[in-house]
N, C-alpha and C positions, 0 to 999 in steps of 0.2 A: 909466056903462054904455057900450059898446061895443056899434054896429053893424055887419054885416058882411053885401056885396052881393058874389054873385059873377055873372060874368059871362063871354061867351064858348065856353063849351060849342057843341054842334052835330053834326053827321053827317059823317064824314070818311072816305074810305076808309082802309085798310091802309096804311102808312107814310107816311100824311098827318101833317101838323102843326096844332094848335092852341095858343092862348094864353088861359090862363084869369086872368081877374082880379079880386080878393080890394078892393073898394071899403070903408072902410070911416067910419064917422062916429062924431060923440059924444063921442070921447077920438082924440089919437092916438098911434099904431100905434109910434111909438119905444120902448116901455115894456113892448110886447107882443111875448113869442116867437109864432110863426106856426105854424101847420098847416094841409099839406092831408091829408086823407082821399079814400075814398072808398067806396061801397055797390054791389054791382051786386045784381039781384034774386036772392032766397033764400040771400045770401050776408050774412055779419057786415061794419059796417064795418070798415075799415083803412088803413094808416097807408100815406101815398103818401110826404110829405116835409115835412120841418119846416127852419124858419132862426130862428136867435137875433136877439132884439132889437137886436144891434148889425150885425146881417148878414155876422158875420164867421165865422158858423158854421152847417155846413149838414148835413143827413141825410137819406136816403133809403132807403126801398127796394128791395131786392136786382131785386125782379122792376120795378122803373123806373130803375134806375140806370145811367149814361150815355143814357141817354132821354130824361129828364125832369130840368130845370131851375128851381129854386126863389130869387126873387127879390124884394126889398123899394126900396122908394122910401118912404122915411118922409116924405118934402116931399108927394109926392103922398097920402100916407096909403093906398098901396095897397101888395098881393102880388100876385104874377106867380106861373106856373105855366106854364112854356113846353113843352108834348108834342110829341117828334118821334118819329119812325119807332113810330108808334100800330099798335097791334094788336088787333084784334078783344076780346081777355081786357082790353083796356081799357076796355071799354066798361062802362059806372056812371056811377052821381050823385056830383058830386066836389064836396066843401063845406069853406070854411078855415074855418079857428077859430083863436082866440087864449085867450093865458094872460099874466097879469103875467109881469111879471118876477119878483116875490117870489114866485110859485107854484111851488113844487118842484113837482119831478117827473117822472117820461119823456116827453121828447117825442113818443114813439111812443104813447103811451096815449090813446086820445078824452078819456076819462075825467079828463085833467085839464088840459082844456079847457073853460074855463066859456060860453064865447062862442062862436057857430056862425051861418053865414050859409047860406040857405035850400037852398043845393045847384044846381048848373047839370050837366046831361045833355051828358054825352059817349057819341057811339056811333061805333063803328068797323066798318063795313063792309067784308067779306071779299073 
């Protein structure tokens, strides 16, 4: 079993930057594709950005892409989540999750993601 601590969230203004980071324990993270999400209130989660287990393959979302940067350090056993030029509509609980490797499936899906760490608050101020 896999654990997973994020970290870094906080209160930034408008075109600020933050670096969210995906800690994880238990097992490690070489074996596991990555996901970030995120939730903002009355809203469905969804799909920020995912990287493959060997970090040679990366995907994002339309409405964070060239903005947001998704990265692994398998030595450290963590993921990065690097946000620049943040915008107010970013503001949500933003939590990574992992998936084996033998787990098909869209990276884009929550749902197949078995593994999920607690969520760290990101708010953007206008």
């Amino acid at each position: 079993q896999v654990q997973l601590v994020e970290s870094g969230g906080g209160l930034v203004q408008a075109g600020g930057s933050l670096r969210l980071s995906c800690a994880a324990s238990g097992r490690t993270l070489s074996s596991y594709s990555m996901g970030w999400f995120r939730q903002a209130p009355g809203k469905e989660r969804e799909f920020v950005a995912a990287v493959r287990w060997s970090g040679g393959y990366t995907d994002y979302a339309d409405s964070v892409k060239g903005r947001f940067t998704i990265s692994r350090d398998n030595v450290k056993n963590t993921v990065y989540l690097q946000l620049n030029s943040l915008k107010p509509e970013d503001t949500a609980v933003y939590s990574c999750a992992a998936k084996s490797v033998y787990t098909a499936g869209d990276y884009r899906s929550p749902s197949v993601y078995p593994h999920w760490g607690q969520g760290t608050q990101v708010t953007v101020s206008s």
